[in-house]
C-alpha positions in Angstrom: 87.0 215.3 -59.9 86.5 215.5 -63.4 83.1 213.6 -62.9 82.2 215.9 -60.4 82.9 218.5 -62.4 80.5 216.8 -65.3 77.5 216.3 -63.1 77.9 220.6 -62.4 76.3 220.7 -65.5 73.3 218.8 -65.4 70.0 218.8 -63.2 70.1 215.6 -61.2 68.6 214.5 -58.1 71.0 211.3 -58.0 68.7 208.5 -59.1 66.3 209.3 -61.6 67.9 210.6 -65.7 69.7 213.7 -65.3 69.0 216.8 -67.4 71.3 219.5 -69.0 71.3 222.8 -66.9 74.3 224.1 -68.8 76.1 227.2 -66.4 72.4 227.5 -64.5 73.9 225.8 -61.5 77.2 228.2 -61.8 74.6 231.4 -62.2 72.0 230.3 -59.4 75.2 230.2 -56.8 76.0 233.7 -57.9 72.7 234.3 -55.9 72.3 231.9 -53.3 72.6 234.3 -50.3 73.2 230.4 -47.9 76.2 229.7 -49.9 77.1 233.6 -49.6 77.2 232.9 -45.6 79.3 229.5 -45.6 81.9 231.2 -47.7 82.0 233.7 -45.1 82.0 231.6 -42.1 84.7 229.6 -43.7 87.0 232.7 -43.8 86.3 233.1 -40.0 87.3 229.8 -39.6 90.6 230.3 -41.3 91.1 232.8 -38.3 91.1 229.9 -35.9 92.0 226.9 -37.8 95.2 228.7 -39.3 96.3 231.6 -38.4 95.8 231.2 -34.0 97.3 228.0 -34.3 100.6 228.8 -36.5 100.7 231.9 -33.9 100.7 229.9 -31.4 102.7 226.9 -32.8 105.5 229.6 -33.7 105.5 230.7 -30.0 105.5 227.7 -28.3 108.3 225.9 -31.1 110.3 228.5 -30.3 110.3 228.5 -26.2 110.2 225.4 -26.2 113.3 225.0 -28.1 115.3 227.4 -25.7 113.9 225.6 -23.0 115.6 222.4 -21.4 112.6 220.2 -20.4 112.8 216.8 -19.7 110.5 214.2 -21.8 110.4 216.4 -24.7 109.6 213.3 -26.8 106.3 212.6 -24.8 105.2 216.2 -24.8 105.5 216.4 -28.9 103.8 213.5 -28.7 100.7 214.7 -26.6 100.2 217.8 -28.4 100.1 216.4 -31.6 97.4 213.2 -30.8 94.3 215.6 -31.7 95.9 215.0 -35.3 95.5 211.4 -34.9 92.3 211.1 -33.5 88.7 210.6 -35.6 87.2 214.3 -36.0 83.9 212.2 -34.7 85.7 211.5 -31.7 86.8 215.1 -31.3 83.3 216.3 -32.0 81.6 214.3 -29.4 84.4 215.2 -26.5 83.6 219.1 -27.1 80.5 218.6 -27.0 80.3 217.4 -23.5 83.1 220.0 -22.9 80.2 222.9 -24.4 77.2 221.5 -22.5 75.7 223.7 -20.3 76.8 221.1 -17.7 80.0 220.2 -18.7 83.1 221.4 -17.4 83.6 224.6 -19.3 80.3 226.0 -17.4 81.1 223.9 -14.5 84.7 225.9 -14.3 82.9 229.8 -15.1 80.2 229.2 -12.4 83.3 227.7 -10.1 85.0 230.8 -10.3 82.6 233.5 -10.2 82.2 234.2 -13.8 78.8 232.1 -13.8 77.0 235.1 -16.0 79.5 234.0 -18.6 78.2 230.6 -19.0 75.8 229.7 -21.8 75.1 227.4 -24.4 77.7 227.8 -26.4 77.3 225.5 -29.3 73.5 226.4 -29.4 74.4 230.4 -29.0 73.8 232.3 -32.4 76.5 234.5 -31.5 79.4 231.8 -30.1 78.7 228.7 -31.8 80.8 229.4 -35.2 83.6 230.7 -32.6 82.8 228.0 -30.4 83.8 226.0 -32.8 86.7 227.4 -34.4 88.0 227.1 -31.0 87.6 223.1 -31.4 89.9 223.3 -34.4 92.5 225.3 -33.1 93.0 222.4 -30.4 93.3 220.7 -33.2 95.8 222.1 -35.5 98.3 223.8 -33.2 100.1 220.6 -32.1 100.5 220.0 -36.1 102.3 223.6 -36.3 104.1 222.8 -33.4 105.4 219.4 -34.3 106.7 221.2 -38.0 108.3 224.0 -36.7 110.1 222.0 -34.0 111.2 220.4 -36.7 112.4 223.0 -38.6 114.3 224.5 -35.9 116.3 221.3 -35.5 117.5 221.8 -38.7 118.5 225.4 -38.0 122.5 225.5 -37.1 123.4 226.8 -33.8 126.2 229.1 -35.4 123.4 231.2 -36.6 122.4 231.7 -33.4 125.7 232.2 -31.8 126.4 234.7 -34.3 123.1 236.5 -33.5 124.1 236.5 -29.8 127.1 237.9 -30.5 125.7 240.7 -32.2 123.9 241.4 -28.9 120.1 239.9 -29.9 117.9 239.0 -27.3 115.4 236.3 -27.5 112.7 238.5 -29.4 115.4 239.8 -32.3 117.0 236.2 -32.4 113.3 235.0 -33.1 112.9 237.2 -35.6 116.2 237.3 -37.7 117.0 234.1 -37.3 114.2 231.1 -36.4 111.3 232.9 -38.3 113.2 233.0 -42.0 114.8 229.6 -41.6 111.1 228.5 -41.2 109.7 230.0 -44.5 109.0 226.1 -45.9 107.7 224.9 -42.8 105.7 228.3 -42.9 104.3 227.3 -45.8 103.5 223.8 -45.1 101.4 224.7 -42.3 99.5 227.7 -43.7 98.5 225.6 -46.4 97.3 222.3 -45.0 95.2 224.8 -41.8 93.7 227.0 -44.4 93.0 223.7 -46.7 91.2 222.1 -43.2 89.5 225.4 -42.5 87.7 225.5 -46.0 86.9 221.6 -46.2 85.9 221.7 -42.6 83.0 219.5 -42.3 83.4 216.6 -39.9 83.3 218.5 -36.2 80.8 221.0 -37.4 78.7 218.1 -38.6 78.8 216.0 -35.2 78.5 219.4 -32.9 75.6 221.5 -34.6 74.7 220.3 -38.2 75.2 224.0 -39.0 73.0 225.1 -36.5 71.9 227.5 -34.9 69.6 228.5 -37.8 72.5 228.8 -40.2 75.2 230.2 -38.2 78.0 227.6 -38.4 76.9 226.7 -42.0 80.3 226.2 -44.5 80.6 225.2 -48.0 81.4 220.7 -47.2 77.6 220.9 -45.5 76.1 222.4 -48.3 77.3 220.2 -50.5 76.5 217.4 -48.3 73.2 218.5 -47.4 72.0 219.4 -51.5 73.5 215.9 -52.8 72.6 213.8 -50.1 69.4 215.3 -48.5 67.7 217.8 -50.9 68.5 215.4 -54.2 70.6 218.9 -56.0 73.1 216.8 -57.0 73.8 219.3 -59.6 74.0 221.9 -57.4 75.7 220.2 -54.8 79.0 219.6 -57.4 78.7 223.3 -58.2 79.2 224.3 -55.0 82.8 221.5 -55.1 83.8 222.9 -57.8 84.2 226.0 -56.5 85.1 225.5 -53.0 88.3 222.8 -54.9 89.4 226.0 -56.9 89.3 228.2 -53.9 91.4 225.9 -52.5 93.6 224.9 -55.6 94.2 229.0 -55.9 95.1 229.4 -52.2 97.8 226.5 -52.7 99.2 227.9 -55.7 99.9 231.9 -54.2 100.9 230.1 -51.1 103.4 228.0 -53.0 104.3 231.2 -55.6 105.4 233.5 -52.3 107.6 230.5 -51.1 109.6 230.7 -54.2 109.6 234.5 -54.5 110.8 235.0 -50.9 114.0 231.8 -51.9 114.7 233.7 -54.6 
């Protein structure tokens, strides 16, 4: 990191001597209306790679822990394999999925709602959505897994006494599962918001950015300058940044944790 952070500093295309740029690199991002855009698009993948899948993992933790179903075990175990599975792997499968003759298509046109149907990874409008989407498949089953978890550790007096007072399954939820989950709150929030601003593996496999510049986020640029362009310099800038974005995020994240135990 610390190397990284050196290199910011300098003019370097990675092979020949590098040059001193002092803060140019630091000013010239200030105006770089592309890196502008993939900041952006990484906070609208923050929608979809955090907060839709602790939404959901919250909702489904909680039914499915008032809910006797058999093979539990299995089922945690299904819904959290996108976790274990290569992001290239995951890339490739949604791509057949978005084809315009793959099953998503296939399914619209199947039952009536063929005007829907489009490209979707190669639509200016849908592809960044299209594929957020992918990575709230992925992360849910995470969320899920933790706040199952959590609500193991929850004792059922709690919720006896919450009965008692006459909750229902809505004001249980609320004054009981949801604050015993502040930890496990935190621990998703911060590893989803940490995946949506480092995303760079499915976005690199499905549309390289593409269209244009519409699914372009910070990890491509950098990859793109340093590896492809030879703005090394640049490139680590661009780091930098994006690691003290994420260093910041971590840190309020962790500060609120503490405040709200307190």
């Amino acid at each position: 990191m610390l190397d990284g952070a050196w290199i910011s500093f300098f003019n370097w295309d990675g092979i020949t001597p590098r040059s001193w740029a002092g803060l140019a690199n630091y000013r010239e991002l200030i105006h770089d209306g592309a890196v502008h855009s993939a900041f952006l698009h990484s906070l609208v993948l923050i929608v979809f790679y955090s907060l839709l899948p602790v939404t959901l993992g919250l909702v489904l933790a909680a039914t499915l822990s008032h809910t006797r179903i058999r093979g539990l075990t299995p089922l945690r175990t299904i819904v959290f394999v996108p976790q274990v599975i290569a992001a290239v792997v995951i890339g490739v499968a949604w791509q057949w999925v978005y084809d315009p003759s793959g099953p998503l298509d296939a399914g619209l046109r199947a039952v009536g709602l063929g005007s829907l149907s489009r490209a979707w990874l190669g639509d200016f409008g849908f592809a960044l959505a299209s594929v957020g989407v992918i990575g709230t498949w992925v992360t849910t089953g995470l969320c899920v897994v933790l706040f199952l978890a959590g609500i193991q550790k929850i004792p059922l007096s709690r919720y006896e006494a919450a009965r008692v007072d006459g909750a229902g399954p809505v004001k249980e939820f609320y004054a009981v599962t949801l604050p015993a989950l502040r930890g496990e709150l935190a621990v998703a929030l911060s590893l989803t918001v940490i995946n949506a601003l480092r995303a760079f593996d499915i976005i690199f496999v499905t549309t390289k950015g593409g269209p244009g510049s519409s699914t372009t986020v910070p990890s491509l640029i950098i990859y793109q300058r340093a590896f492809v362009s030879g703005e090394v310099g640049s490139a680590a800038a661009i780091a930098v940044v994006l690691a003290l974005v994420i260093f910041t995020f971590a840190a309020v994240t962790t500060r609120l944790v503490e405040v709200q135990a307190e």
